[in-house]
N, C-alpha and C positions, 0 to 999 in steps of 0.2 A: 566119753563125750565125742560124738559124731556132728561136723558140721559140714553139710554139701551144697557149694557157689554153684550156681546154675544159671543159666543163661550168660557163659561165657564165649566169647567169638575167636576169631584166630588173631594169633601172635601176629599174623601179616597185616593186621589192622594195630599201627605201634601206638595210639592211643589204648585201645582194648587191652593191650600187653602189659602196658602203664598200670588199666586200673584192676587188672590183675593180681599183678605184680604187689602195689599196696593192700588190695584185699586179702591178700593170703596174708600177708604182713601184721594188718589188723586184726582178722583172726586169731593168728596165731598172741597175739598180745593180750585180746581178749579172753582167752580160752585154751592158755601153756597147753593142757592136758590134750585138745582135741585132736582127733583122728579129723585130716580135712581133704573131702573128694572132691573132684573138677567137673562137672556136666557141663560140656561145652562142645563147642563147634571144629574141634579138632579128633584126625582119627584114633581114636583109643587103643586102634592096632599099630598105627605107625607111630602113637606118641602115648604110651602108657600112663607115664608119666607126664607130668610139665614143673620141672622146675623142682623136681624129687617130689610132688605134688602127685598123686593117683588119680589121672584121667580115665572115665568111664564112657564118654561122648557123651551121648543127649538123641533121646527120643527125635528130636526137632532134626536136629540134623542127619539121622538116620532115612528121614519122611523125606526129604529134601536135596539129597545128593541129586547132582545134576548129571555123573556120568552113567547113570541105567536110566531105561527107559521110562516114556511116560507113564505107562500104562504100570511098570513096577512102582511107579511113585503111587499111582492110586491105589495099587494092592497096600502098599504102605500105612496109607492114609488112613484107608480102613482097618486096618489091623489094629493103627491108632485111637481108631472110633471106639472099637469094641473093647480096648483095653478102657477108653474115659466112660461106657455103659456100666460093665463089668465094676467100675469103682465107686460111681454113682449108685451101684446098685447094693454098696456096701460090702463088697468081694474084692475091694483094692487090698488086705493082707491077704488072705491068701490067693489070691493072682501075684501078688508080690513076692508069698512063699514057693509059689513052685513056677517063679517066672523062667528060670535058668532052663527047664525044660521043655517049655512049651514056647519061648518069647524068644526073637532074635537076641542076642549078645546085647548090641547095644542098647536097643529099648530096655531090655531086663536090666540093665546094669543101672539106670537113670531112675527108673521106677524103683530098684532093690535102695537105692544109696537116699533117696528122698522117704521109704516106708520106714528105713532104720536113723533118720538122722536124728536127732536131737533140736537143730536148729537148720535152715534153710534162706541161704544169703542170697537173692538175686544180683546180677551184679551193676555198678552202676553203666554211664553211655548215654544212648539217645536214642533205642532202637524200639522204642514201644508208642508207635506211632501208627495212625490208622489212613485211610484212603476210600477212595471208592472203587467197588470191585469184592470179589471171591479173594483175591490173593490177600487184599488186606486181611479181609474178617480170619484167614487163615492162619495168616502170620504172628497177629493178634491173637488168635486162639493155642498156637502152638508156643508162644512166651509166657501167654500166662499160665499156658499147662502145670510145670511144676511148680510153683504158687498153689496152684488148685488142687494138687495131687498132698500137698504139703498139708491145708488144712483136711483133704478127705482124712490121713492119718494122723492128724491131729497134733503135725508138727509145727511151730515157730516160726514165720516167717518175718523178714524185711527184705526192702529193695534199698539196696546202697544209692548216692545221689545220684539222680537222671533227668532226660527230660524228660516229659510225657507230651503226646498229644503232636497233631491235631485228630480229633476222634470223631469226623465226619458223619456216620452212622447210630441208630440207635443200639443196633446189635454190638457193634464196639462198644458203646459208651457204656451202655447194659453191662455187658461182659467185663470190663475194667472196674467198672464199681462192684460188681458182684464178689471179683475174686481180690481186689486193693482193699474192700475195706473189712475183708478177715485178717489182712495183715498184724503184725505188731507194731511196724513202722513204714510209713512209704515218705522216704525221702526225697526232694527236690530240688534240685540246683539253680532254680531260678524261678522268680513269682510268677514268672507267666506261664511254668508248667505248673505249679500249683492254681492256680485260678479257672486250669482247665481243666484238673482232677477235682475241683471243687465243682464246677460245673456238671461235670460228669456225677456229679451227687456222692463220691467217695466225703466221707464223714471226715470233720476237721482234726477227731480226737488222734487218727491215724495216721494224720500229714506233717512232717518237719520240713524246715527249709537246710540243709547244708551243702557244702564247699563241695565241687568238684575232686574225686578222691586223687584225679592225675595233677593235681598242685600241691598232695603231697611226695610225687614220684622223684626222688633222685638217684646220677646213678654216673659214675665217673667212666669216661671211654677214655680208651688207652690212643684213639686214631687222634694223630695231630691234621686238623680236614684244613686247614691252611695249606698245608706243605702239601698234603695229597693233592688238594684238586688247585695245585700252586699260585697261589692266591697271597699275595705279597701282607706280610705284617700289618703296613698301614692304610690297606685299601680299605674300602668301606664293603662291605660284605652283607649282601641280602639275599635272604632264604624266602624260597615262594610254596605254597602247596596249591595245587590244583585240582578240580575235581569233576567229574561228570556227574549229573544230578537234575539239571532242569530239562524240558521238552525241546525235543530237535531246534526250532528256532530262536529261542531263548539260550540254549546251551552255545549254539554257534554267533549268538552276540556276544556274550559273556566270555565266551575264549578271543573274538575279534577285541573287545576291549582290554583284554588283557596283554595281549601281543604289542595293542601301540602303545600303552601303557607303557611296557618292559623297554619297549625302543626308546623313548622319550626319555627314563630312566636313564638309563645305562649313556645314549647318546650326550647326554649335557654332560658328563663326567669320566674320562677316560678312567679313574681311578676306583669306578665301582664297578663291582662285579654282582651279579645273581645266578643262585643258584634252585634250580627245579630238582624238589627232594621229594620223594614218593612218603607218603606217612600210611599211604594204603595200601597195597599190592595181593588183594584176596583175588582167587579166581572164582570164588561165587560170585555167582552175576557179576561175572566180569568185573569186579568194582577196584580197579587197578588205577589209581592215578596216573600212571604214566603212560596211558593210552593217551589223557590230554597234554601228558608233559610234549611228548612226543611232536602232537600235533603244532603244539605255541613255539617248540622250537625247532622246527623245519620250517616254520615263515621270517623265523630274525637271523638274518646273518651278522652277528657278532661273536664274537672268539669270547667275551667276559660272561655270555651269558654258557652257564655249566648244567648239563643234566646229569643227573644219580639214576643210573638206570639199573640199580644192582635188589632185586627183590628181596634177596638176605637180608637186606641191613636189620641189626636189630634195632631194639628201642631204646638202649643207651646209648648205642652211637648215633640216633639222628637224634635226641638227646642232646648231645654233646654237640651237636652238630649247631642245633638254634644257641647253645649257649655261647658260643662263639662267633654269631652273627650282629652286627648292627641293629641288622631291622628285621620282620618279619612281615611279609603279607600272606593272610593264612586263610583259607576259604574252609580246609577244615579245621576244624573248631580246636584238638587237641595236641595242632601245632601250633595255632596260638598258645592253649596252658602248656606246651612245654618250653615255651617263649618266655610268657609275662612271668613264669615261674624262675627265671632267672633271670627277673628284670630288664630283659630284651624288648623293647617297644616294637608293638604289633597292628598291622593293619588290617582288621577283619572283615571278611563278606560271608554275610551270614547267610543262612541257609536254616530254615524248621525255627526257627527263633531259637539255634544253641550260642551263635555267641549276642546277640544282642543284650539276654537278661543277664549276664556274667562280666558283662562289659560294664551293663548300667551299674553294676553292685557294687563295682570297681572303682567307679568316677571317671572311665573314658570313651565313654557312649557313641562319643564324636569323633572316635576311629573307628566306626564299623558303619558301613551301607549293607544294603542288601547285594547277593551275587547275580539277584536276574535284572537288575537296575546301576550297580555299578558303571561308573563311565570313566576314559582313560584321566578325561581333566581331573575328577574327583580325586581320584587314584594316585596322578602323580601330585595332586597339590598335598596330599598326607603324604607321602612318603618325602616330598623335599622337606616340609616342614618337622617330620620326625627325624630327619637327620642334621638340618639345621640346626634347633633346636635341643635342648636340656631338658626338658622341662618334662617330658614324657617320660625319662628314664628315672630322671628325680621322682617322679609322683607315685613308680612303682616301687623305688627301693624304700618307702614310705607306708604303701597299702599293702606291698605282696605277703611279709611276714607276719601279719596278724590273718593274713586270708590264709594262708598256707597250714596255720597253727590251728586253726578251725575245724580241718580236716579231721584232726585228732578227735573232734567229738564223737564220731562215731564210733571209736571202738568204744563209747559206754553204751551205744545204741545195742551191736553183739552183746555187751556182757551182761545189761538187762533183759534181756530177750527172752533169755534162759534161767529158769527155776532151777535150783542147782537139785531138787527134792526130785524133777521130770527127767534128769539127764540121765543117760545109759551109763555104765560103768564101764 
């Protein structure tokens, strides 16, 4: 029994790490027996493994490396093309049999571990989202690669819970329904990414709604982050995540509103403190939160407010880190659920609609604005009020446990998937 998670990103995104971390977990509970591969966005040279897990990389991130040149990316690209003809053309086995000699490493290894699997887990997140432009349809086309490579060889596929969409183009939308509704399951974490795979004409028999799999992530850090970043017993303690994401002037209100936000905060109350904790720190497209942690704390001069500038950290200790905090104001979305996951009340600015439908499912809709509209008044008046306030932590130690138990539905999604009559021995 062979099963290969694909379209996985890097551990420096510590939501991705999370729902990693639980898929291989599910997996493995699904399916005791399976041999389970990684295709993902990490190097398969510098990390064979992940987690005693056999990492192979991925096609995708092969095409896509940013430190060779452009023109090497388009030799890439193409090499890419001719492999998706060649499979199309009913020569994806043997291209696959004699890939190790003809095919770079890491492509062969992506293409070999998807011809042999058994079953083929996408993983969940929010990254299969469309735009306008080349890059999207590309991006687009290179996620749902192994998907499409899965049914060329006539293996098993689901997508663990995600968002989907917005799917701007007909070629996206086309391409999303072509290759989503050969699936066995396309899961959804929120009705308003199902409404737009439904739109996109993906058929209803294919669609589930479930729980975000990082609300079932836990994971005990051994750092006492009080005493490190010395932050007294009885202070009030708020964790902020930050993020680059909207257009130059939009982005630079959104960080100006956050800044007098923070002061406002912190100023009415000598006894709070906040802290700026990176939850992202990839250097693909730059997408490092602390490029803007950086920027919001060079305008506040106060001593309470604390930046975590350490790119290590993993994903059980900022973990550990929200479950120890008061409040949380979370722009991305996965330090909110590693928040409300341990009934930490959460202030969210949403972004692609990931926390809005996860908030609504919740019953607390009414702590999330949007991130290109958020205002400092908005901001600080939820954040006094969630510390005021009972009533927010009560309402999650109520909903989080039946949401969290939810998760668990999916390993019958894996263990149906697979004909136990189709599986390899």
């Amino acid at each position: 029994m062979k099963v290969v998670i694909v379209n996985a990103f890097e551990r420096n995104n510590r939501g991705d790490a999370a729902l990693l971390d639980v898929m291989i977990r599910q997996v493995a509970q699904a399916h005791p027996e399976a041999e389970i591969t990684i295709c993902g966005f990490e190097d398969p040279v510098a990390y064979p493994d992940i987690w005693g897990v056999r990492n192979v990389g991925s096609i995708r991130r092969y095409s896509a490396q940013e430190h060779i040149t452009r023109s090497a990316r388009i030799q890439r690209k193409l090499l890419v093309a001719a492999m998706v003809l060649a499979a199309a053309a009913g020569l994806g086995r043997p291209l696959a049999a004699v890939s190790g000699r003809i095919l770079p490493r890491e492509a062969a290894g992506e293409l070999r571990a998807i011809a042999q699997a058994d079953l083929v887990v996408s993983l969940g997140g929010g990254y299969l989202h469309g735009g306008p432009g080349l890059g999207y349809d590309l991006s687009i086309g290179f996620l749902l690669l192994p998907l499409w490579l899965a049914h060329r060889f006539g293996v098993p596929a689901v997508l663990g819970p995600q968002s989907f969409g917005p799917f701007p183009t007909r070629f996206q939308r086309a391409a999303v329904r072509r290759v989503l509704s050969r699936c066995r399951a396309v899961s959804t974490r929120e009705e308003i990414s199902r409404a737009v795979l439904v739109a996109a004409g993906v058929p209803d028999a294919v669609l589930r709604r479930d729980v975000d799999s990082a609300f079932a992530f836990t994971a005990t850090s051994e750092r006492d982050w009080r005493a490190e970043l010395r932050i007294p017993p009885t202070a009030a303690l708020m964790v902020t995540t930050m993020r680059a994401y909207l257009a130059p002037a939009a982005q630079e209100r959104y960080e100006n509103e956050m800044v007098a936000a923070i002061e406002r905060v912190l100023g009415a109350d000598d006894s709070r403190f906040l802290v700026l904790a990176p939850q992202v720190t990839c250097e693909f497209q730059a997408d490092d939160d602390r490029l803007v942690h950086r920027r919001v704390a060079a305008r506040i001069d106060n001593p309470r407010l604390i930046m975590i500038d350490d790119a290590g950290i993993g994903h059980q200790d900022i973990f550990g880190l929200y479950g120890t905090a008061d409040l949380t104001i979370a722009t991305r979305f996965h330090s909110a659920i590693f928040s409300l996951s341990q009934c930490v009340p959460c202030v969210v600015l949403n972004y692609a609609n990931k926390g809005l439908g996860i908030m609504r499912d919740l019953g607390f809709a009414e702590w999330v604005t949007d991130m290109s509209t958020v205002t400092a008044d908005w901001l600080v008046e939820r954040v006094e009020t969630a510390l005021r306030e009972n009533s927010y932590r009560d309402g999650l130690r109520k909903a989080i446990p039946g949401y969290r138990a939810e998760v668990e539905r999916f390993v019958d999604v894996l263990r149906s998937s697979v004909s136990p009559a189709n599986t390899a021995a």
